[in-house]
N, CA and C atoms as a LAMMPS dump frame, in Angstrom:
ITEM: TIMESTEP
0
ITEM: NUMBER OF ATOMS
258
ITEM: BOX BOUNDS ff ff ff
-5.0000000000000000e+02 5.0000000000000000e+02
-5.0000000000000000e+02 5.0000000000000000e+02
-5.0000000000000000e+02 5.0000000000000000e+02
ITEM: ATOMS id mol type element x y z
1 1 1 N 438.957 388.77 342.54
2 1 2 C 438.887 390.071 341.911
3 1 3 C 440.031 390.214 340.906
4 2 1 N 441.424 389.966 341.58
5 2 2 C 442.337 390.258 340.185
6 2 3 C 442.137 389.08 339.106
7 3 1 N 441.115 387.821 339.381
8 3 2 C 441.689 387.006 338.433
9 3 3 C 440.129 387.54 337.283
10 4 1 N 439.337 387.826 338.113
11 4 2 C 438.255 388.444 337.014
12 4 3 C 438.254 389.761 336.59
13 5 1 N 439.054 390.694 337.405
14 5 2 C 438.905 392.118 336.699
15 5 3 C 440.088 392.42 336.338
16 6 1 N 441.072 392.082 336.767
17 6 2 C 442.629 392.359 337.2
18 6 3 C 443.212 393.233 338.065
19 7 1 N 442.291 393.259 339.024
20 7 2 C 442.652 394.855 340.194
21 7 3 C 443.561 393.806 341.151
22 8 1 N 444.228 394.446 341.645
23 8 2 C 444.944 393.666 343.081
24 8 3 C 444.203 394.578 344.294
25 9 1 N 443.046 394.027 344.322
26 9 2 C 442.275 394.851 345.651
27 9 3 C 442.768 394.26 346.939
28 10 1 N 443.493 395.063 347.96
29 10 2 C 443.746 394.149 349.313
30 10 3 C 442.817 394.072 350.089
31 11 1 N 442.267 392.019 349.804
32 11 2 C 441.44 391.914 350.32
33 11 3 C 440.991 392.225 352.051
34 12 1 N 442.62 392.196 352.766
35 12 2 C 442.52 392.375 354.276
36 12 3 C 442.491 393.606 354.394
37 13 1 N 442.458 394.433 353.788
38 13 2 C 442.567 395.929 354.297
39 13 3 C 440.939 396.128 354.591
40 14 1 N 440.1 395.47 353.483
41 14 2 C 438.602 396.083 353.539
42 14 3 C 437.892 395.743 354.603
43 15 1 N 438.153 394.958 355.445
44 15 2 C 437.261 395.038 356.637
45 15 3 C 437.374 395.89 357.954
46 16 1 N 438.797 396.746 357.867
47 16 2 C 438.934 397.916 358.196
48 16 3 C 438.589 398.768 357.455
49 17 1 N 438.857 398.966 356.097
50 17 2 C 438.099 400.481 355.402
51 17 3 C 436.792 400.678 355.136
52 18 1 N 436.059 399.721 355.172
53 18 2 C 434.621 399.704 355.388
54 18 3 C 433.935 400.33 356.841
55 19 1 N 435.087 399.855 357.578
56 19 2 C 434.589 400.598 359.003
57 19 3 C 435.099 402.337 358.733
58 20 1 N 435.996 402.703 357.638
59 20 2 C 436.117 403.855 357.877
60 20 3 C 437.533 404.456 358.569
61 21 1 N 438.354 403.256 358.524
62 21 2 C 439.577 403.17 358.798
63 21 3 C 440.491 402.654 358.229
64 22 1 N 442.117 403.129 357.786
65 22 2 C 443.415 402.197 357.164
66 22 3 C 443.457 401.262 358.364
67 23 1 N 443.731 400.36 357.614
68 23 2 C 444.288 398.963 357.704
69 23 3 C 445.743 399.302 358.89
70 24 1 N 445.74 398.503 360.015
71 24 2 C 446.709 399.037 360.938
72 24 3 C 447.654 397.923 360.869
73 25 1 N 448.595 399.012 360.752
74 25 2 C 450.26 398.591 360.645
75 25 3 C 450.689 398.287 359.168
76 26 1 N 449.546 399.212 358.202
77 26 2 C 449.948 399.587 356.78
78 26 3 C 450.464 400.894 356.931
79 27 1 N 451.38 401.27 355.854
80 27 2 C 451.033 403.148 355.78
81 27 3 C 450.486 403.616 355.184
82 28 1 N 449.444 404.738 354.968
83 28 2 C 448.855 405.092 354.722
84 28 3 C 449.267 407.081 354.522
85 29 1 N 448.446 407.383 353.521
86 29 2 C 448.619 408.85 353.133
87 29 3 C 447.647 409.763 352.996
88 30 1 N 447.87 411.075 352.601
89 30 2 C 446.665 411.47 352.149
90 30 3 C 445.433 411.783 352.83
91 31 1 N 445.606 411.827 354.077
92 31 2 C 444.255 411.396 354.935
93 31 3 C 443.891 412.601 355.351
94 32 1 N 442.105 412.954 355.849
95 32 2 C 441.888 413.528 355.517
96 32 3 C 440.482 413.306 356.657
97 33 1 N 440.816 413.793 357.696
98 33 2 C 439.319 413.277 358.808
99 33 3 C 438.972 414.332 359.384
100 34 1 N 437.828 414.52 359.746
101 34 2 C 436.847 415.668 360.131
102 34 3 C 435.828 415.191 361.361
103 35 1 N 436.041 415.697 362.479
104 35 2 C 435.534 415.162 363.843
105 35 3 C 435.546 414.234 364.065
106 36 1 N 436.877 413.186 364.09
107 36 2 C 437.281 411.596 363.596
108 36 3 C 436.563 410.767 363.156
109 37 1 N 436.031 411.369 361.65
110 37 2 C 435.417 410.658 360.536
111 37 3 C 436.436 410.676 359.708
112 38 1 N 436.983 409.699 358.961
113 38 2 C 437.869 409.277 357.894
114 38 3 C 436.81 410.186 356.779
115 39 1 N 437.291 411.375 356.108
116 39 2 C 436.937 411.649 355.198
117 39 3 C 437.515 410.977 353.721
118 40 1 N 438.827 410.549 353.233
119 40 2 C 439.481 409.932 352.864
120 40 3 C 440.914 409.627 353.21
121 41 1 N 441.557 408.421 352.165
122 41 2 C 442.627 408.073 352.639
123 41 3 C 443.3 407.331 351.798
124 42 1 N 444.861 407.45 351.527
125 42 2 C 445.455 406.265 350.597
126 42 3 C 445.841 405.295 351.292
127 43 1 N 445.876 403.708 350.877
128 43 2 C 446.921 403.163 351.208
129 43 3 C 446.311 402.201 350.112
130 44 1 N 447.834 401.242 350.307
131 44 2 C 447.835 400.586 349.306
132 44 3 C 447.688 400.309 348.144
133 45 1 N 447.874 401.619 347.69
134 45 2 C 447.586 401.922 346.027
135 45 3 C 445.887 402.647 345.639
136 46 1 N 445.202 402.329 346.711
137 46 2 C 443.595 402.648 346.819
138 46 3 C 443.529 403.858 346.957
139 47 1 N 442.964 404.944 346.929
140 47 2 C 442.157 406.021 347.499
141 47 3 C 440.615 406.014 347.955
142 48 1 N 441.209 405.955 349.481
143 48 2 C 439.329 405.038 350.185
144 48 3 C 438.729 406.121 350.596
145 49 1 N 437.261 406.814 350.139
146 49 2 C 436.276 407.697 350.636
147 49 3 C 435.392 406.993 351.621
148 50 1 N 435.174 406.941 352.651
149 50 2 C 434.02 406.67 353.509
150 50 3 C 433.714 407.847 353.667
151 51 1 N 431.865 407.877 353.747
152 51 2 C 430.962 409.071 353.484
153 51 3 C 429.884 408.45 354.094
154 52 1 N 428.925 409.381 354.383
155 52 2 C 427.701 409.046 355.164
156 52 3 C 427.623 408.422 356.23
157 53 1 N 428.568 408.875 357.439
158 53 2 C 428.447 408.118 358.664
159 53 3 C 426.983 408.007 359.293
160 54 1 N 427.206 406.963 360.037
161 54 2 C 425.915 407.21 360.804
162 54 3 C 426.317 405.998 362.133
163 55 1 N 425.398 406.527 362.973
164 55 2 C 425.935 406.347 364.698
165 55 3 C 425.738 404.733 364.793
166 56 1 N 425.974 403.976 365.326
167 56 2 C 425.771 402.485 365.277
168 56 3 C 426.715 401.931 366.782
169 57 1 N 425.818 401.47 367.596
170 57 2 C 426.291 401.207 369.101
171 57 3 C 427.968 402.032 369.832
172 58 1 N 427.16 403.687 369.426
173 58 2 C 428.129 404.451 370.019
174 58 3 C 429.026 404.668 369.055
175 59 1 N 429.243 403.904 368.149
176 59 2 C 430.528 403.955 367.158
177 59 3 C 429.666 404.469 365.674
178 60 1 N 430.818 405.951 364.891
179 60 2 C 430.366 406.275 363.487
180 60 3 C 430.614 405.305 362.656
181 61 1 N 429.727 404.944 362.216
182 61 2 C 430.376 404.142 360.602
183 61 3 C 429.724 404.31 359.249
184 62 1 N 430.394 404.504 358.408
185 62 2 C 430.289 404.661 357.341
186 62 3 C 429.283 404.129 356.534
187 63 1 N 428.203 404.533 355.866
188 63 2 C 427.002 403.751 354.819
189 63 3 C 427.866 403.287 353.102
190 64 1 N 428.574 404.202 353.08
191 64 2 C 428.998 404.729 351.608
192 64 3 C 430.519 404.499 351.758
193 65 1 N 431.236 403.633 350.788
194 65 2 C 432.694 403.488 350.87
195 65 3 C 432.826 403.661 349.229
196 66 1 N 433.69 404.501 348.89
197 66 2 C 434.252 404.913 347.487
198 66 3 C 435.728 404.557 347.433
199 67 1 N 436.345 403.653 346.733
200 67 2 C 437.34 402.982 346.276
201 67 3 C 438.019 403.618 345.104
202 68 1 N 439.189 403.85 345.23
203 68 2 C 439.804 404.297 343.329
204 68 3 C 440.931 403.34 343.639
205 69 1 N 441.026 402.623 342.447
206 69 2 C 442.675 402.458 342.651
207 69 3 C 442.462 401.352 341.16
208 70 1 N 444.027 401.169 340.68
209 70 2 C 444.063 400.141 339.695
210 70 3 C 443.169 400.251 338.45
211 71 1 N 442.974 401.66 338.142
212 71 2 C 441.987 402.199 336.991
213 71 3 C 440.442 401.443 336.732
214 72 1 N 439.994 401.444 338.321
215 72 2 C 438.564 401.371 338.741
216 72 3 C 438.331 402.052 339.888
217 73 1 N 436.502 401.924 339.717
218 73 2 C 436.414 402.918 341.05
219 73 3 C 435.044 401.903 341.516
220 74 1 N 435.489 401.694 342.501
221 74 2 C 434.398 400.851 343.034
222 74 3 C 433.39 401.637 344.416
223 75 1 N 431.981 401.536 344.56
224 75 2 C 431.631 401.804 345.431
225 75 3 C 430.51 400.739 346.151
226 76 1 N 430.794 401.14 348.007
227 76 2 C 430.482 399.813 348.657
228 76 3 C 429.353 400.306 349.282
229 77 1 N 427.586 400.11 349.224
230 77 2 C 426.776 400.549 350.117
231 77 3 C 426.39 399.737 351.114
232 78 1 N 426.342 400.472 352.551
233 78 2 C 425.95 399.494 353.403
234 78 3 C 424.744 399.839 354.171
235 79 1 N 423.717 398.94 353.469
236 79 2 C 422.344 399.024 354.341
237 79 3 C 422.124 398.725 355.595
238 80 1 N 422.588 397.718 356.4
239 80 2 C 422.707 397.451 357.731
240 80 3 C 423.939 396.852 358.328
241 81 1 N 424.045 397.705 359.474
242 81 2 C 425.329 397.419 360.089
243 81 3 C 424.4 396.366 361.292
244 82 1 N 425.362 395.438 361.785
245 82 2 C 424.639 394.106 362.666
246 82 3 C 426.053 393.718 363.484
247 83 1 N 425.713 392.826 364.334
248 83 2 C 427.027 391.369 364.508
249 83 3 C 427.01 390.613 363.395
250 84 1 N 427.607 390.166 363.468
251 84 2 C 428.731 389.302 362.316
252 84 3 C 427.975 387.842 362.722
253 85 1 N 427.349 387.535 361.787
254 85 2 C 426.832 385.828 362.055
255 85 3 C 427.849 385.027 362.693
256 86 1 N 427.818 383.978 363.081
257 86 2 C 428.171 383.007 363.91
258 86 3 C 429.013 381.902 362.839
């Protein structure tokens, strides 16, 4: 990503903010949750929106992840939540 767009996106943070959560044992700001749904959140230079929860083996997670940071705005849709291939 930074060498094709030039963003410094942290790549380890996103497999927590996709779930709808900062990255643990970053700091984080700004936050902003509503019946412990991450409505948004800063860290790492990002401002992360997860939106459109929906229920998935007991646990909310997010369909819709909205990204700002590094003068882009990226957004992440997720059609199916699963296990993680093998």
């Amino acid at each position: 990503v930074a060498e094709l767009w030039g963003w410094k996106l942290p790549v380890a943070a996103l497999k927590y903010w996709i779930r709808g959560i900062p990255q643990p044992g970053a700091d984080f700001d700004d936050a902003e949750f509503i019946a412990a749904e991450a409505r948004r959140f800063r860290q790492s230079g990002w401002l992360v929106e997860p939106a459109e929860y929906r229920e998935v083996d007991g646990l909310a997670l997010p369909t819709r992840l909205r990204l700002e940071g590094e003068g882009a705005v990226l957004t992440v849709l997720v059609s199916h939540w699963g296990a993680a291939a093998p």
